[in-house]
Short mmCIF file of the C-alpha atoms (twelve columns), coordinates in Angstrom:
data_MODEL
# 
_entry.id   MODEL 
# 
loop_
_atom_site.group_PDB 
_atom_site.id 
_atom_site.type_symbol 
_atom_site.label_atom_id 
_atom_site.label_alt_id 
_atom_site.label_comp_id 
_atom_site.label_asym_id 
_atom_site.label_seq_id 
_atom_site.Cartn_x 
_atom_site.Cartn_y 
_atom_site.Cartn_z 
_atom_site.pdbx_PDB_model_num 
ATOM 1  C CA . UNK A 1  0.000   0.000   0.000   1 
ATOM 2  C CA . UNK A 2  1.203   3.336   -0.416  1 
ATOM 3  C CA . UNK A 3  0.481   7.222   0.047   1 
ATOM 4  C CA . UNK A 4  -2.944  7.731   -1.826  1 
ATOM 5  C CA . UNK A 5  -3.600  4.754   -2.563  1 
ATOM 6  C CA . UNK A 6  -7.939  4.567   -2.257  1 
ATOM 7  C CA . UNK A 7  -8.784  1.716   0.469   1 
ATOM 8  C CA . UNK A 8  -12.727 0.639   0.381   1 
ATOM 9  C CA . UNK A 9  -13.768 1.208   4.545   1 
ATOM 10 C CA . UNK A 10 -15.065 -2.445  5.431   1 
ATOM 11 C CA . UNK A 11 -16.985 -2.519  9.069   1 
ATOM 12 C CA . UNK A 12 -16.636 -6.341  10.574  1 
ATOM 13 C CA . UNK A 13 -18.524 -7.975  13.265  1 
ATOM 14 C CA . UNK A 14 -22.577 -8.178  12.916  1 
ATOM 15 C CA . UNK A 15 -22.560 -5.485  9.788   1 
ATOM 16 C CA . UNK A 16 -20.192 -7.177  7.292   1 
ATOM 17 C CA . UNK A 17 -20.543 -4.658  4.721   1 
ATOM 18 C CA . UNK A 18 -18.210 -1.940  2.774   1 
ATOM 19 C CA . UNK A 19 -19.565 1.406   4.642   1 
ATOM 20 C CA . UNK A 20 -17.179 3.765   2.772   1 
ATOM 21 C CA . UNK A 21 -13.865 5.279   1.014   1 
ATOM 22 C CA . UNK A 22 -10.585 6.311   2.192   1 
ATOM 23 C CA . UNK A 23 -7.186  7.805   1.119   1 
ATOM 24 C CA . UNK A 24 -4.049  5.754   2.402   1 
ATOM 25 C CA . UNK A 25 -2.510  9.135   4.216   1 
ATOM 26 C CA . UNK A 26 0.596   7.549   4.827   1 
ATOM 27 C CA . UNK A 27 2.879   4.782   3.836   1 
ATOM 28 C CA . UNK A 28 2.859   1.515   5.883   1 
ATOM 29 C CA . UNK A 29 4.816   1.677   9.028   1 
ATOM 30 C CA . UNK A 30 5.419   -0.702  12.078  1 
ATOM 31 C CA . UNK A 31 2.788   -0.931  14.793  1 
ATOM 32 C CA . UNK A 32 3.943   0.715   17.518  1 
ATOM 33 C CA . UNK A 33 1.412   -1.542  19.467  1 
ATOM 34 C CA . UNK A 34 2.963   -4.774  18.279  1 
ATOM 35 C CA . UNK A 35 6.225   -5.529  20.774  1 
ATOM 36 C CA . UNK A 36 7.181   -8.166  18.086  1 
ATOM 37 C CA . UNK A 37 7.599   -6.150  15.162  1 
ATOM 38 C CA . UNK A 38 5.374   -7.658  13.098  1 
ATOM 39 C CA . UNK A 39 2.208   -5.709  12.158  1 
ATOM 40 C CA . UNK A 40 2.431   -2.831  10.130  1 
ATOM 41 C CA . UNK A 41 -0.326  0.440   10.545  1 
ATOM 42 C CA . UNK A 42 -1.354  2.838   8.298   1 
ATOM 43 C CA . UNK A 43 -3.099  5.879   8.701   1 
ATOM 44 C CA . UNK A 44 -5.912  6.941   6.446   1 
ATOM 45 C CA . UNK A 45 -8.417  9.714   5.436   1 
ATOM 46 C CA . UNK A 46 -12.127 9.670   5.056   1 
ATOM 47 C CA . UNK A 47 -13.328 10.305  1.297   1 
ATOM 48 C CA . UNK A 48 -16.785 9.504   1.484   1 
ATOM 49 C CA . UNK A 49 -19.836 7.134   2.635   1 
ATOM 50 C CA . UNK A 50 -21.087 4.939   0.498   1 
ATOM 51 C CA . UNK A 51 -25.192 6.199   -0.712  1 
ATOM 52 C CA . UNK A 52 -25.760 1.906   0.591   1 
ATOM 53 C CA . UNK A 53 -23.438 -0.221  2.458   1 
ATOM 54 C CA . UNK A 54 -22.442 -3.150  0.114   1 
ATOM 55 C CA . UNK A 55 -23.047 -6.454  2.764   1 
ATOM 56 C CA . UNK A 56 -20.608 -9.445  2.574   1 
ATOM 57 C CA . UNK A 57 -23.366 -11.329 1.328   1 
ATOM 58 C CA . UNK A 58 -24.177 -9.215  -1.323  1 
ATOM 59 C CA . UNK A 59 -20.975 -10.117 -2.724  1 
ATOM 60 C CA . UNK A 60 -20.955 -13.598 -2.372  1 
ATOM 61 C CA . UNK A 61 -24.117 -13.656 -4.355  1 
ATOM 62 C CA . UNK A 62 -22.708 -11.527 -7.416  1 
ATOM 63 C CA . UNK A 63 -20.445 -13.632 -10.072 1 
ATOM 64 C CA . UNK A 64 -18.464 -10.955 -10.660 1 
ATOM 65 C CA . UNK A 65 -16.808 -11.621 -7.503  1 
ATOM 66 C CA . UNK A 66 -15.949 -15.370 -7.689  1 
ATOM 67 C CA . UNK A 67 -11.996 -15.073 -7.502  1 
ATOM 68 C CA . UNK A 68 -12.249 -11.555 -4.974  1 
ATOM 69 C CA . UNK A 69 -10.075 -12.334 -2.024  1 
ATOM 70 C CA . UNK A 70 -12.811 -10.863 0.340   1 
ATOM 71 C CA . UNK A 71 -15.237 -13.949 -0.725  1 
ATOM 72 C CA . UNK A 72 -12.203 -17.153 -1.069  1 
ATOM 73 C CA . UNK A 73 -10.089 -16.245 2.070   1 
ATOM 74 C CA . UNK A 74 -12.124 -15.196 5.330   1 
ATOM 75 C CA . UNK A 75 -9.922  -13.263 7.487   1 
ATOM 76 C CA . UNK A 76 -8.233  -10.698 5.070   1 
ATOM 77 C CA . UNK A 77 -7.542  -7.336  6.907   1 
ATOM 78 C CA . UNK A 78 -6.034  -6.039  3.458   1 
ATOM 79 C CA . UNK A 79 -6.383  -7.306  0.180   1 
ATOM 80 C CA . UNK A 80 -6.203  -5.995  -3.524  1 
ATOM 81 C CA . UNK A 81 -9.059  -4.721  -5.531  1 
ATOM 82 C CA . UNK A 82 -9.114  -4.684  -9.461  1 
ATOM 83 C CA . UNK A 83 -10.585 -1.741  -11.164 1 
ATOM 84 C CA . UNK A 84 -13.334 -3.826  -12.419 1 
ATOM 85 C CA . UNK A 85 -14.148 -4.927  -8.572  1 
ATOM 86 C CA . UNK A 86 -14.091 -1.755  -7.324  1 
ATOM 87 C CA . UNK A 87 -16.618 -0.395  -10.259 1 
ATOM 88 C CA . UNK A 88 -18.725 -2.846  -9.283  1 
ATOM 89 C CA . UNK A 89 -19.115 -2.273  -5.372  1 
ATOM 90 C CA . UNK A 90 -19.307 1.320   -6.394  1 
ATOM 91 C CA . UNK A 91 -22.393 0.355   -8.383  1 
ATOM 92 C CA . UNK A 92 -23.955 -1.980  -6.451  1 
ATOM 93 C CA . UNK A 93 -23.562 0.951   -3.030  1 
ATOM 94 C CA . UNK A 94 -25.919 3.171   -5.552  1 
# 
């Protein structure tokens, strides 16, 4: 991830939906929580809510996202988006 990078705001527990859009304001550094120098934080920037949150099932039910890492692997904190995904969950928030 670097500076600027956009970063789709995705609220875990009960909601399991993408709420939002950020700006990466920073690039990656180490958690200065994390005594085993591991984890890496980042700090970001509110761009804007989405109009509808896009639920986690939502996109398990579309096609489009077969292969998105958000659907195949279930604990992903950070994962790539293609241009094509992130048209898509733009569309479908609408």
């Amino acid at each position: 991830m670097r500076k600027g990078d956009r970063i789709f705001f995705y609220h875990t527990g009960d909601e399991k939906a993408v709420v939002g859009i950020a700006e990466a304001a920073c690039a990656p550094y180490p958690d200065p929580a994390d005594e085993a120098g591991k984890l890496y934080a980042i700090d970001i920037v509110a761009v804007k809510k989405l109009k509808s949150p896009v639920t986690l099932a939502a996109i398990k039910a579309d096609e489009a996202f077969a292969s998105f890492p958000l659907v195949r692997i279930s604990r992903l904190s950070v994962m790539p988006v293609s241009d094509d995904e992130w048209k898509r969950i733009e569309a479908i928030a609408r």
